[in-house]
N, C-alpha and C positions, 0 to 999 in steps of 0.2 A: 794218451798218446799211443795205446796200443793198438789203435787202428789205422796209423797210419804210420808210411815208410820217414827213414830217418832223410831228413834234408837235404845232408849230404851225401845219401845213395840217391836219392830224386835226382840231383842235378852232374851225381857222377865227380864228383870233387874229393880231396881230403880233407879232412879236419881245419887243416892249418893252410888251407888255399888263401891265397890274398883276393881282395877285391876283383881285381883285371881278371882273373881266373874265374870266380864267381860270375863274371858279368856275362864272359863269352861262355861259360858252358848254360847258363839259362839262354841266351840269345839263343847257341846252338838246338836246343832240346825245343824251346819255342816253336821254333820254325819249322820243327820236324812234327809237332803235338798240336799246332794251331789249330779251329776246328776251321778259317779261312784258306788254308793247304792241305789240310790232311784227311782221308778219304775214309780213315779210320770211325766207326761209330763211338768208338768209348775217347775221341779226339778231345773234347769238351771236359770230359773229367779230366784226365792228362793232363789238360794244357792248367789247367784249376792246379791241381798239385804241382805242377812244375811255376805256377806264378805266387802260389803260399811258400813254396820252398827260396824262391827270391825276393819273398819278402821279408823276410826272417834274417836271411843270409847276407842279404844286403846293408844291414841297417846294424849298425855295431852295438849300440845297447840291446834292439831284439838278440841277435848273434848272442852274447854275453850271455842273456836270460835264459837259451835256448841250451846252452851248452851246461850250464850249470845246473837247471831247473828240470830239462826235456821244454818248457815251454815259451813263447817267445814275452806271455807278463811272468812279473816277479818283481821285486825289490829295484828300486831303479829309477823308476819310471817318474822322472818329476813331475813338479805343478805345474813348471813352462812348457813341456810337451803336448804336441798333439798330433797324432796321427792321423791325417785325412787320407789316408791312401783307399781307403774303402768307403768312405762318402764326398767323394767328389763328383759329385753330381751329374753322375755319365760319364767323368772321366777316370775310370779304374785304369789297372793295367789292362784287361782285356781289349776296352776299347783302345786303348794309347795304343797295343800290340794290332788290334786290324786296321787303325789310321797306319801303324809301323808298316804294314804289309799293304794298304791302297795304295800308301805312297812308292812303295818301289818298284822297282826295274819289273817284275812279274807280273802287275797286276794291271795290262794292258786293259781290260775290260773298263775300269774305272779312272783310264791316267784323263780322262775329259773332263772328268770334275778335281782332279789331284788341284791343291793350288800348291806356290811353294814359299811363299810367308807363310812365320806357324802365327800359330790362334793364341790369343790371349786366353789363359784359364782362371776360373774363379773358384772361390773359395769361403765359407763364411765361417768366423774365428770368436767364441766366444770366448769374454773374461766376464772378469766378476767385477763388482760396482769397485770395491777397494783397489782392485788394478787399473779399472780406468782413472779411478782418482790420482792415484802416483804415477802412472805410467809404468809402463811394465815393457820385458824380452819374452817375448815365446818362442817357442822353437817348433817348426810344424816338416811333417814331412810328408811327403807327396811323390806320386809317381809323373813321370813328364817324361816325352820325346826330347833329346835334349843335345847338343853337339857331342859328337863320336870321338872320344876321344884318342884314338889311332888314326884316323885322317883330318881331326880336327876340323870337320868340317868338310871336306872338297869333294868327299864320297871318293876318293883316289887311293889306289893302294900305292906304295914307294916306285918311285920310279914310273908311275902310272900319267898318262895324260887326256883332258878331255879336249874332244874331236868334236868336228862339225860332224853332224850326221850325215854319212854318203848317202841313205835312202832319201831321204827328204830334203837334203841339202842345206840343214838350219833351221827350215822354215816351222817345222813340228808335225807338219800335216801335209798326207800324199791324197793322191786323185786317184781318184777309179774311177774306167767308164764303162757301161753296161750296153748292152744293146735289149731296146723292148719295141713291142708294138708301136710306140710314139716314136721310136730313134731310136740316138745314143741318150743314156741319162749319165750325167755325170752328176760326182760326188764327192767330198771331201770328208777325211778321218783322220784322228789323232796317228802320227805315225807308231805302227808296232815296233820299232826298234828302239828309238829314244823319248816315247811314251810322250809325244808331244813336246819335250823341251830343245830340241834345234841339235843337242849334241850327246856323243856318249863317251863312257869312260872302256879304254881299252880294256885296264885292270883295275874291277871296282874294289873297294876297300872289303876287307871279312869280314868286320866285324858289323858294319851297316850295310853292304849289301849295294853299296852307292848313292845310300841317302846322303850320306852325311851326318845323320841321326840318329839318335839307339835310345829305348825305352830305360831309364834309367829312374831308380829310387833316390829323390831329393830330400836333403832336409837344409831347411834353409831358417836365420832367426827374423823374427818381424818386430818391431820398433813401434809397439804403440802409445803414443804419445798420452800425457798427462790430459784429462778434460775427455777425452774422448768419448762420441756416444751413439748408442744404435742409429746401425742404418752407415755412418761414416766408411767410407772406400781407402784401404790403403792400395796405393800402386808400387811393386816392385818390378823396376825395369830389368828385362832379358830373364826372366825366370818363367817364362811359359814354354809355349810350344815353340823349340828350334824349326829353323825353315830348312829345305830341303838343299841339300850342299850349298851351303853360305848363305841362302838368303835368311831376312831379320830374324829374329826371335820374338815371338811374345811378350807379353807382360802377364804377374800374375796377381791379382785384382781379388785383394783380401776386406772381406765386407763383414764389419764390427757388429756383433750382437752383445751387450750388456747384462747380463744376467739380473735375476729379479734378487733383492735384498731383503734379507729378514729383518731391518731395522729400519731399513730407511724405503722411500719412495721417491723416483728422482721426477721432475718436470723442468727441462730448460737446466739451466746449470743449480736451477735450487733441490734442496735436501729436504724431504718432508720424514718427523717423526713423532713419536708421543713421549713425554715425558709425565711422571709420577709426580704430584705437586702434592703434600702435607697441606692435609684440613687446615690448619691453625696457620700454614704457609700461605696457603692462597687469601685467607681472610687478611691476613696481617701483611704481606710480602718477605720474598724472599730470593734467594740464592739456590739453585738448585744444576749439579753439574753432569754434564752429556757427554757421553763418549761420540768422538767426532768419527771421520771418516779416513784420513788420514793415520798412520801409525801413531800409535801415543798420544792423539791427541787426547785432550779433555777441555770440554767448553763449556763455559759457564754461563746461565740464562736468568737474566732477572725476572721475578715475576710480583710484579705488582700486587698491589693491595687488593682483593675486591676483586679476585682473578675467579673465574666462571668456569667450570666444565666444559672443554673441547675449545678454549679460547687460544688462538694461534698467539706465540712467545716469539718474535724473532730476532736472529743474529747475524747481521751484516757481516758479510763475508766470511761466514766460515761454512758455506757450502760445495759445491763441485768445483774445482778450478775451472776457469774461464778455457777451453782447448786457443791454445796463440793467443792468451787476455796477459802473458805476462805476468805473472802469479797473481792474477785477480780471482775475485771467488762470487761463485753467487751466496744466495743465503741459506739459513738454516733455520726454520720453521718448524717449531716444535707445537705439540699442541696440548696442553695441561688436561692431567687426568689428574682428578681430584680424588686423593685417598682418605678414605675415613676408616678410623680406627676398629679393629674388632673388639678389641681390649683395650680397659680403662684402667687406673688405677683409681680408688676410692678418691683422692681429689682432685683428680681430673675429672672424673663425672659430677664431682659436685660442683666445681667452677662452669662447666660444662651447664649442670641444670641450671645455675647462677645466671648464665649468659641470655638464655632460652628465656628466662624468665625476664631481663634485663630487655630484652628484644619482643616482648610479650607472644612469642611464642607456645603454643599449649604445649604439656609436656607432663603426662601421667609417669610418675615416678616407677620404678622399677623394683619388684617385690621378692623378699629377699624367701629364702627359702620355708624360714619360718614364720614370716606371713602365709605364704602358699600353704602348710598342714595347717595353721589354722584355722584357714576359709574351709581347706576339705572337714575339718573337724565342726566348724559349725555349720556347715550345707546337712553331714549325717545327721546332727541334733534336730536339727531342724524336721 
């Protein structure tokens, strides 16, 4: 941490600012450091240190870690969390801050492609085999345009009202007409005063600018269901992009990745594993028990007589629950790995040779140490 400034000299705050305070002095310092307004070259760094200093400051477990540790990890940090603010797939703060700045009142150059429903944002969320089996909470957080909480939306500051636009008269778009070689040419252009949308605000809100909107750090929990598996889409309504004074909101479009298991292999809702099956077990059968998937569980696999190396065991329903099957299960397919002893005891190898011989199997006895010097002693005689 000793190369960089303390958080809260970056955003100009005290120690013990609240949220709302935090929010407007990053907004403020933003807009001054953006490298989309700012004509400064070292803009781009700035604005970098002023969007790590609100990400820290925003986020009340980072806060915590930062104030106690200097750093924003440390002790804390559960298994339910995850932080996507940094791989959201093009949508960081940076971007969320120059959509923040296409979309408003200033940025006349680009108000033709502005639209003013926000975008749905995606996301993809992984768990582990064992939490899609149960169903699990995670907690993720995220950066999003998101309604402004000082005009709630209307991009109006108190007392403020929006107006038909006198230049264009509502419509969004004025005429110019030219004079050339061929005539007049006439044309039509987003209007420069209400950037295409019909009307403006006399007195627009501070803190958005007359979006309605403000870059804001989200943390939101996500609900995913027992059974669940790659690939699968959870939709959470109104958690994307806010639209531009009142209009809808996105949705945010969280796409399930299952992590790889050390024990099991999933296909379809069944469980695939290897189980240890005792020589004298697979020959004769037996009982042999599997830690399941679920907490605590333990399942038990019969294994028949005359059971073969890599011969699939299985157990109806005690594999992945069904996702909406109503606690149905697929299966659980184990596949017998046959262990043979490395150690005997004197009458098990004898029973042992017994067998071999029973079964007319050949089978050269095993020479005990004092056999061995004796052969060395009569090879020298020799």
């Amino acid at each position: 941490m000793s190369d960089k400034r303390d958080y809260y000299e970056v955003l100009g705050v005290d120690r013990d600012a609240d949220q709302r305070t935090i929010k407007r002095a990053f907004l403020k310092k933003a807009r001054e450091v953006h490298p989309d307004v700012s004509d400064d070259p070292d803009a781009e760094e700035k604005f970098k240190e002023v969007n790590e200093a609100y990400s820290v400051l925003s986020d009340d477990q980072k806060r915590a870690n930062y104030d106690r540790y200097g750093t924003a990890e440390g002790p804390g940090m559960g298994s339910g969390y995850v932080d996507f603010s940094d791989i959201f797939g093009g949508m960081g703060m940076d971007d969320i801050f120059s959509s923040f700045f296409g979309g408003g009142p200033s940025s006349s150059a680009r108000a033709g492609s502005r639209r003013k429903n926000g975008r749905d944002m995606a996301v993809t969320l992984t768990v582990s085999l064992e939490e899609a089996a149960r169903g699990c909470t995670k907690t993720i957080s995220y950066d999003r345009l998101a309604t402004c909480e000082d005009c709630h939306g209307t991009g109006a500051a108190d007392g403020a009202s929006e107006k038909t636009c006198p230049r264009c008269h509502g419509t969004g778009f004025v005429t110019t007409v030219q004079r050339s070689i061929f005539g007049q040419v006439q044309s039509s252009s987003p209007c420069p005063d209400c950037h295409g949308e019909g009307t403006v605000i006399d007195h627009p809100c501070d803190m958005c600018a007359g979006q309605g909107r403000t870059p804001t750090h989200e943390k939101i929990d996500i609900e995913v269901p027992a059974g669940i598996a790659t690939g699968r889409q959870l939709r959470v309504r109104g958690y994307g992009e806010a639209g531009l004074r009142g209009a809808s909101t996105g949705d945010l479009i969280v796409t399930v990745q299952v992590a790889e298991h050390d024990r099991f292999q999933r296909s379809g809702d069944d469980l695939y594993c290897e189980v240890d099956v005792p020589m004298a077990g697979a020959a004769l059968g037996c009982t042999v028990e599997v830690e399941g998937i679920l907490p605590d569980e333990r399942i038990e696999v019969e294994v028949p007589a005359g059971t073969q190396y890599g011969d699939a065991l299985t157990v109806e329903g005690r594999g992945m629950p069904r996702a909406g099957g109503g606690g149905s299960r697929g299966r659980l397919v184990a596949r017998a790995r046959v262990t043979v002893p490395r150690r005997m005891t004197p009458a098990a190898r004898e029973a042992l040779e017994r067998f071999a011989a029973e079964m007319g199997e050949s089978h050269a006895p095993r020479k005990t140490v004092g056999d061995r010097i004796r052969d060395a002693i009569d090879d020298i005689l020799e």
